[in-house]
Chimera marker file (.cmm) of the C-alpha trace (Angstrom):
<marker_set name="trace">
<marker id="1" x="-37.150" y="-80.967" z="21.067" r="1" g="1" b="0" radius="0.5"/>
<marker id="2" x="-36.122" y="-82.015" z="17.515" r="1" g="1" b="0" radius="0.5"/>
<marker id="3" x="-36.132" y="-79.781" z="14.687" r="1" g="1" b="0" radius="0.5"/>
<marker id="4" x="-38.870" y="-81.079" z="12.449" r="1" g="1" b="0" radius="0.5"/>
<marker id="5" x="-39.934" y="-79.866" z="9.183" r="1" g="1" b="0" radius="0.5"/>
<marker id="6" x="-41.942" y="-77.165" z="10.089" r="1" g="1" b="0" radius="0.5"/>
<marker id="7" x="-39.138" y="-75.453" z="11.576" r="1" g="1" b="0" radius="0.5"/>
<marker id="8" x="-37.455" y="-74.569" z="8.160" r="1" g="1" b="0" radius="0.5"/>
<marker id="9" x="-34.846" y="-71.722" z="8.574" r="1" g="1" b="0" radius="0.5"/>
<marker id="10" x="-35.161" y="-72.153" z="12.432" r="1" g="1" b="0" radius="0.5"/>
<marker id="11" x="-31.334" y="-73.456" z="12.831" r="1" g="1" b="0" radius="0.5"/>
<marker id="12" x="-27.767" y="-72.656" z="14.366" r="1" g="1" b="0" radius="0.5"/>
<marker id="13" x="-26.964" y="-70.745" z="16.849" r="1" g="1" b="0" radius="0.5"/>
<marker id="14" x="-29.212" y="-67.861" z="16.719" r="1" g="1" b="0" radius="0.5"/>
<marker id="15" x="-32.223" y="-70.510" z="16.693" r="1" g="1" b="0" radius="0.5"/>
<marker id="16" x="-30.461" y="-72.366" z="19.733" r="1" g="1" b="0" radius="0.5"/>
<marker id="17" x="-29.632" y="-70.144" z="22.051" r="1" g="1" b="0" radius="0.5"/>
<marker id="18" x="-33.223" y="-69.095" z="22.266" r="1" g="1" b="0" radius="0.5"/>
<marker id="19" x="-33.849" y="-72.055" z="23.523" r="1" g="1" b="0" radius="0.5"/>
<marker id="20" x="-31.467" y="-73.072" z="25.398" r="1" g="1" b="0" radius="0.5"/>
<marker id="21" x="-31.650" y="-69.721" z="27.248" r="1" g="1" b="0" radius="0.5"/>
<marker id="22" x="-35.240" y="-71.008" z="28.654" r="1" g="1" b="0" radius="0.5"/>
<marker id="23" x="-33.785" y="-74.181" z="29.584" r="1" g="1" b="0" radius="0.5"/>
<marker id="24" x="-31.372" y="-72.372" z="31.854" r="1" g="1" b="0" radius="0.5"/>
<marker id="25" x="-34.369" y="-70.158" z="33.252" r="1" g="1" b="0" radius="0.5"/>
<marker id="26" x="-36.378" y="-73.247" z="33.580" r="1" g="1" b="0" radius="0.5"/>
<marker id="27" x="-33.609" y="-75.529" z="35.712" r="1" g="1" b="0" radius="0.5"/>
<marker id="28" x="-32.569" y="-72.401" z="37.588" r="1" g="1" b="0" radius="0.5"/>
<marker id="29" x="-36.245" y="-71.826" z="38.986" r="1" g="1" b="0" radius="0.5"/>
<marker id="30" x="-36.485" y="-75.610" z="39.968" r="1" g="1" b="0" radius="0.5"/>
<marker id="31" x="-32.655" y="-75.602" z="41.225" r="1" g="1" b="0" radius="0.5"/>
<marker id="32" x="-32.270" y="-71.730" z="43.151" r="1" g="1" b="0" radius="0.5"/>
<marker id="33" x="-28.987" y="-73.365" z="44.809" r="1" g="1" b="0" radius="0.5"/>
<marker id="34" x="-27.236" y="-73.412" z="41.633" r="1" g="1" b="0" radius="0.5"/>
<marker id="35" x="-25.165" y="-70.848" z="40.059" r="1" g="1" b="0" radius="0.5"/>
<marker id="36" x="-25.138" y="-69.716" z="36.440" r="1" g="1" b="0" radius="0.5"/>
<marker id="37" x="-21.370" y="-71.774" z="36.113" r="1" g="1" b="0" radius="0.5"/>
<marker id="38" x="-23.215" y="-75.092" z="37.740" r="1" g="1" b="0" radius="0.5"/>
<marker id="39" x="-26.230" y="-74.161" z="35.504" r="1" g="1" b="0" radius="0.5"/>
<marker id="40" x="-24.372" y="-74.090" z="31.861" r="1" g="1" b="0" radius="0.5"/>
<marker id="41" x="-22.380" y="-77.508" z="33.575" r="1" g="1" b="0" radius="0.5"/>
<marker id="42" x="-25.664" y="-79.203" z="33.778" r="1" g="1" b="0" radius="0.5"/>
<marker id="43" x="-26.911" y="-78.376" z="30.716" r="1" g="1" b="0" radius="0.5"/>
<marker id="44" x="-24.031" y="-79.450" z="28.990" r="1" g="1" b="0" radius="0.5"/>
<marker id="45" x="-23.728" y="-82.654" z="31.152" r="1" g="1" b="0" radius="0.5"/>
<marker id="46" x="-27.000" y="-83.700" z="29.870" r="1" g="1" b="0" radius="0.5"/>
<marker id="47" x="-26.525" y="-82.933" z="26.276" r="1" g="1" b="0" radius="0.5"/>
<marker id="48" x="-27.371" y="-85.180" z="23.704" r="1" g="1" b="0" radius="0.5"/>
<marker id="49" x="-25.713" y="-86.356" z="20.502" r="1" g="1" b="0" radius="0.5"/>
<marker id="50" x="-28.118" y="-89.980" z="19.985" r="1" g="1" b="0" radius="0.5"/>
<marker id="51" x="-31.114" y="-87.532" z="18.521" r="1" g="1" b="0" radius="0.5"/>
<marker id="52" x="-28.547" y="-85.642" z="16.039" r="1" g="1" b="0" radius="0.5"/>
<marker id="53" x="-28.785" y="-87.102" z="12.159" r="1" g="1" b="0" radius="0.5"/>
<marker id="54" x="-25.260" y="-87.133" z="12.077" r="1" g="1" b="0" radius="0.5"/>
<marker id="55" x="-25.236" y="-89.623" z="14.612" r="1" g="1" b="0" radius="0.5"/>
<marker id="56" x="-24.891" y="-94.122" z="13.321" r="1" g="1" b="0" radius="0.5"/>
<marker id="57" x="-23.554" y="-92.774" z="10.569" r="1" g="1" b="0" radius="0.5"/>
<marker id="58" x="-19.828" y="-93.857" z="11.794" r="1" g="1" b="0" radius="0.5"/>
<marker id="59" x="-18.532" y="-96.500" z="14.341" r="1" g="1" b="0" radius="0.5"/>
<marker id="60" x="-17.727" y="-96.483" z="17.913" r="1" g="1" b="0" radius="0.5"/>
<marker id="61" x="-19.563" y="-95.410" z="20.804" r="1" g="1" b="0" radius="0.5"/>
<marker id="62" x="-20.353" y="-92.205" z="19.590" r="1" g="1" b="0" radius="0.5"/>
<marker id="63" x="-21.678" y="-93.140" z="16.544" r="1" g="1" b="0" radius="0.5"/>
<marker id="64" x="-19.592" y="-91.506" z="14.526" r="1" g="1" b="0" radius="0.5"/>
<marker id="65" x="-20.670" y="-88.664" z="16.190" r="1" g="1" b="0" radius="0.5"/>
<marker id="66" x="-17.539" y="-86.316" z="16.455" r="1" g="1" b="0" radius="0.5"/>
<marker id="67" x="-17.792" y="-82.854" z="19.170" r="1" g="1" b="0" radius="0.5"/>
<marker id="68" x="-15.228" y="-81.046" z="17.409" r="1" g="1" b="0" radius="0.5"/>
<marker id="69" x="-17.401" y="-80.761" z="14.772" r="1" g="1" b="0" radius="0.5"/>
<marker id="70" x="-21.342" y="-80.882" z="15.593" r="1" g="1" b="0" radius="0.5"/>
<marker id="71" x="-20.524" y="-79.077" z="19.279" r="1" g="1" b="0" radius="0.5"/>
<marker id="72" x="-22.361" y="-80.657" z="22.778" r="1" g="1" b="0" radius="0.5"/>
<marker id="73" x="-25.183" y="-81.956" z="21.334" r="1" g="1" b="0" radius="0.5"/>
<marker id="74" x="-28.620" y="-81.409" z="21.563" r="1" g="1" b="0" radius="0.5"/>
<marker id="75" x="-29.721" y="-79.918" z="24.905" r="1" g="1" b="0" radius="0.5"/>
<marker id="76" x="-32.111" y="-82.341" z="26.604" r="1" g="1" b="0" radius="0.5"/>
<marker id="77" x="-34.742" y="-80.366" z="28.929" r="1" g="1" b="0" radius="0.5"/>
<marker id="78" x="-36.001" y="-83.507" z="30.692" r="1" g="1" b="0" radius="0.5"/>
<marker id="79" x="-32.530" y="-84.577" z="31.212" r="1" g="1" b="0" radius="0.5"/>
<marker id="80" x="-31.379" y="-81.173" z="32.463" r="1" g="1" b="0" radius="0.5"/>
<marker id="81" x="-34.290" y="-81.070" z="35.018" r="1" g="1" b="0" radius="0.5"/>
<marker id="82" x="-33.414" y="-84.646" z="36.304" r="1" g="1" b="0" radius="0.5"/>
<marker id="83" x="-29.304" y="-84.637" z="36.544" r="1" g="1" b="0" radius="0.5"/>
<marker id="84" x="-28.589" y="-87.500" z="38.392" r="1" g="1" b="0" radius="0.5"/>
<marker id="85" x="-25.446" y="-87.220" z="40.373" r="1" g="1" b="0" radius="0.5"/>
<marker id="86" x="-24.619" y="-83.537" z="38.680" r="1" g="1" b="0" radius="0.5"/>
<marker id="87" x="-26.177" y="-82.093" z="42.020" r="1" g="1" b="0" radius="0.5"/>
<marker id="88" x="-23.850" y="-83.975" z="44.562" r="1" g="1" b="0" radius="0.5"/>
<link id1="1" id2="2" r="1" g="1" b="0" radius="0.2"/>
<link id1="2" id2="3" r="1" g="1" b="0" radius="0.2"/>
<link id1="3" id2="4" r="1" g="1" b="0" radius="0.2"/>
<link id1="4" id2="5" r="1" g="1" b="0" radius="0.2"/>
<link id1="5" id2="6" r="1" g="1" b="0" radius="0.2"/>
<link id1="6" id2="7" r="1" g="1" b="0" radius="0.2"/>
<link id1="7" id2="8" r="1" g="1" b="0" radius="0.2"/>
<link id1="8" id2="9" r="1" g="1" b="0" radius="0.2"/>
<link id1="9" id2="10" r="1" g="1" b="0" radius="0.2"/>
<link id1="10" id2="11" r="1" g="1" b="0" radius="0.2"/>
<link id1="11" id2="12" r="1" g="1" b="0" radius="0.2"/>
<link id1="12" id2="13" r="1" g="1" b="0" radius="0.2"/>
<link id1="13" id2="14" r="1" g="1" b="0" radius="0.2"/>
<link id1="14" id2="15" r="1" g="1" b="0" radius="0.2"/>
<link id1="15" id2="16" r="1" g="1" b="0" radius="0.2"/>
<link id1="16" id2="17" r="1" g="1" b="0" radius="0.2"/>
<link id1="17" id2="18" r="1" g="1" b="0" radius="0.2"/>
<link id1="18" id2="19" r="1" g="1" b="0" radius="0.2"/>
<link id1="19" id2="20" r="1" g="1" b="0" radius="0.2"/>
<link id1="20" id2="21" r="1" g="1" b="0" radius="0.2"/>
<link id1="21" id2="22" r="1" g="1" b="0" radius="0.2"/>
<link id1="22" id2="23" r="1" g="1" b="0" radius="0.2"/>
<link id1="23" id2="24" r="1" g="1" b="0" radius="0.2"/>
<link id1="24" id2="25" r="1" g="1" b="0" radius="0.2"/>
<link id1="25" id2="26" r="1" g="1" b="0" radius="0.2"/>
<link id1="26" id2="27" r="1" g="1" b="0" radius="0.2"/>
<link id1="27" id2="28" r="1" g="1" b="0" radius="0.2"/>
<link id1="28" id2="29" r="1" g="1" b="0" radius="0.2"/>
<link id1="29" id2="30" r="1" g="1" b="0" radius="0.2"/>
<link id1="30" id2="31" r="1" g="1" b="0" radius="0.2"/>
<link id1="31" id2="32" r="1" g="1" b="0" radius="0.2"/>
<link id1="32" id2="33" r="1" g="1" b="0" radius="0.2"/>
<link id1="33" id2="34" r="1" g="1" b="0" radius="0.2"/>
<link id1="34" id2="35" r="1" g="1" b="0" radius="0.2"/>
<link id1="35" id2="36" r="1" g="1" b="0" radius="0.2"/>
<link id1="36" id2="37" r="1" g="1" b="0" radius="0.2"/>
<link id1="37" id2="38" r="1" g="1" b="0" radius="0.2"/>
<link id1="38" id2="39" r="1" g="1" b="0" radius="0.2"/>
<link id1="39" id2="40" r="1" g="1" b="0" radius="0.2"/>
<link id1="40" id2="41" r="1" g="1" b="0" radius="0.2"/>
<link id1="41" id2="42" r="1" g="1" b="0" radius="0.2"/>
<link id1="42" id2="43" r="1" g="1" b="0" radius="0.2"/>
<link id1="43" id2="44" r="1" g="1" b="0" radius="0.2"/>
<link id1="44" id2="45" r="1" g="1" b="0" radius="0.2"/>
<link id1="45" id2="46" r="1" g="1" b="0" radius="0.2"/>
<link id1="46" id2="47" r="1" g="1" b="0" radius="0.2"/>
<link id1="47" id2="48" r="1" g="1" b="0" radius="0.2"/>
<link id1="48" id2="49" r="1" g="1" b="0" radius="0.2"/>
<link id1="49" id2="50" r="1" g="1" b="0" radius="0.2"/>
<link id1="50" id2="51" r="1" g="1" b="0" radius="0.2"/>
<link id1="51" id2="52" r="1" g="1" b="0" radius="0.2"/>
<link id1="52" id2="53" r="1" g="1" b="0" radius="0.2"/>
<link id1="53" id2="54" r="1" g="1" b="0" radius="0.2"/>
<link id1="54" id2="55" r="1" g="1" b="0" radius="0.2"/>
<link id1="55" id2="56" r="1" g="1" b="0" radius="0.2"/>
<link id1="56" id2="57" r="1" g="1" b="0" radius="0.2"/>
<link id1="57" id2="58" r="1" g="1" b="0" radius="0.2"/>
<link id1="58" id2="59" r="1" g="1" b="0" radius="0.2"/>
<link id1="59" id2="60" r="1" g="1" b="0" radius="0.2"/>
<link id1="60" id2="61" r="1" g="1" b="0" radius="0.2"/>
<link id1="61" id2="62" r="1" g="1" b="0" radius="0.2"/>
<link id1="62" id2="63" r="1" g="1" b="0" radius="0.2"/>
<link id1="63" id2="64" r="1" g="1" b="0" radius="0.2"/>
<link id1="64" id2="65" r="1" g="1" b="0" radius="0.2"/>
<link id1="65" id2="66" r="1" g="1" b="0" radius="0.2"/>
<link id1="66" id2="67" r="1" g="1" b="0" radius="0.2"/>
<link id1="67" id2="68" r="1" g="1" b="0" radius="0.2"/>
<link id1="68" id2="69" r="1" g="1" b="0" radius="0.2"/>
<link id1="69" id2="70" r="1" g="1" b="0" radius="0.2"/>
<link id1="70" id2="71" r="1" g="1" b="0" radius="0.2"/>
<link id1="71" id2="72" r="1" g="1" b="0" radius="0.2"/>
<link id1="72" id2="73" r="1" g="1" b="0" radius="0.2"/>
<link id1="73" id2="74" r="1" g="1" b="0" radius="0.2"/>
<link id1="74" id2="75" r="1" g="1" b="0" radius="0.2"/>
<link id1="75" id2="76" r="1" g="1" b="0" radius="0.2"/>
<link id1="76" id2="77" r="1" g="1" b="0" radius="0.2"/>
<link id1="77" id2="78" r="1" g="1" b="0" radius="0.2"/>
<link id1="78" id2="79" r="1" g="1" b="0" radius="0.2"/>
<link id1="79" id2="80" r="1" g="1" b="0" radius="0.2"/>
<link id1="80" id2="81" r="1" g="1" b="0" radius="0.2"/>
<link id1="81" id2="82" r="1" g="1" b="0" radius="0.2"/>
<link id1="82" id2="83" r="1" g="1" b="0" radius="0.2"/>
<link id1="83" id2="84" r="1" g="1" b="0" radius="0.2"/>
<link id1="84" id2="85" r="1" g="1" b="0" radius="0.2"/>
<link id1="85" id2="86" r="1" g="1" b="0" radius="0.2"/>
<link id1="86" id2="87" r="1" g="1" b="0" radius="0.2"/>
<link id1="87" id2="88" r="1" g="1" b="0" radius="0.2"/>
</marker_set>
């Protein structure tokens, strides 16, 4: 869920891993097989960087997008609960 403007002060890490935290809970109840490793894989698998501000504001695929500097991405709950071909 993007951080809109009613979420003033509610960002970095402290704010994220709140919520990513309930993410994990949430694709560990629907996926019991998976262990907290294949979990955090997932989660990060599924991450996106296309809903970031930062991102069309360069060239290349990523959009000028860079991970060394903005991290995984934003963690995408739909995507996390549907990872095609993460489950194999």
């Amino acid at each position: 869920m993007p951080i809109g403007s009613s979420d003033q002060g509610n960002v970095g890490t402290s704010y994220a891993a709140r919520r990513v935290a309930g993410y994990a809970a949430i694709v560990r109840q629907k996926f019991s097989n998976l262990t907290a490793a294949n979990t955090a894989d997932i989660i990060l698998m599924t991450a996106r960087y296309d809903t970031l501000s930062c991102y069309g504001t360069g060239s290349g695929a990523t959009g000028g997008y860079d991970k060394a500097i903005h991290g995984q991405g934003e963690a995408s709950h739909s995507l996390a609960l549907a990872p095609v071909g993460y489950l194999g």
